[in-house]
Residue, then its C-alpha position, 0 to 999 in steps of 0.5 A: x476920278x471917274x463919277x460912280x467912283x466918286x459918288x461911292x466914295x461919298x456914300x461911304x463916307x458917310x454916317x448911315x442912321x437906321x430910321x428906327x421911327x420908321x422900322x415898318x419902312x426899313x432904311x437909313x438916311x445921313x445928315x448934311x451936318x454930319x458930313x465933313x466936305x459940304x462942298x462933296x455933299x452938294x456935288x453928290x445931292x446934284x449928281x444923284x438928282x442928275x442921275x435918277x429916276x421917277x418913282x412912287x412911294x405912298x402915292x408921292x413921286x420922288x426922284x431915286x438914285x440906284x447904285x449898288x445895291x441901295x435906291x437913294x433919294x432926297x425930299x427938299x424942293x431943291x438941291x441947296x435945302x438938302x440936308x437929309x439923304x435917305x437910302x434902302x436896299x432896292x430888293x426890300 
């Protein structure tokens, strides 16, 4: 299966929680214990830092990942300790 593919079929096998501590700053995010294929959510957390660009947020530099019409990014010093996934609509 051709890798996009693959990272859209992760993404919509997830549950997406709106960040409602952070209703100033809309966007969701997804938990590692919410997901049912750990092996799947570790491919994907690579692919996605593999696959990203720089980026600043509120003076801190993070790594995004564009597809579709999200921006995804993580905030763990490595992809082993990832257990959050964040995403907003790139226009916002």
């Amino acid at each position: 299966m051709d890798e996009k593919k693959r990272a859209q079929r992760f993404i919509e096998s997830q549950d997406w929680i709106f960040a409602k501590t952070m209703a100033d700053i809309p966007h969701w995010y997804c938990l590692k214990r919410n997901c049912n294929d750990e092996a799947e959510w570790n491919w994907f957390v690579r692919y996605m830092l593999e696959n990203s660009v720089s980026g600043t947020f509120y003076g801190r530099e993070y790594r995004y990942f564009y597809l579709g019409e999200y921006r995804y990014w993580e905030m763990d010093p490595t992809p082993e300790q990832c257990d959050l996934i964040n995403r907003c609509l790139v226009k916002q």
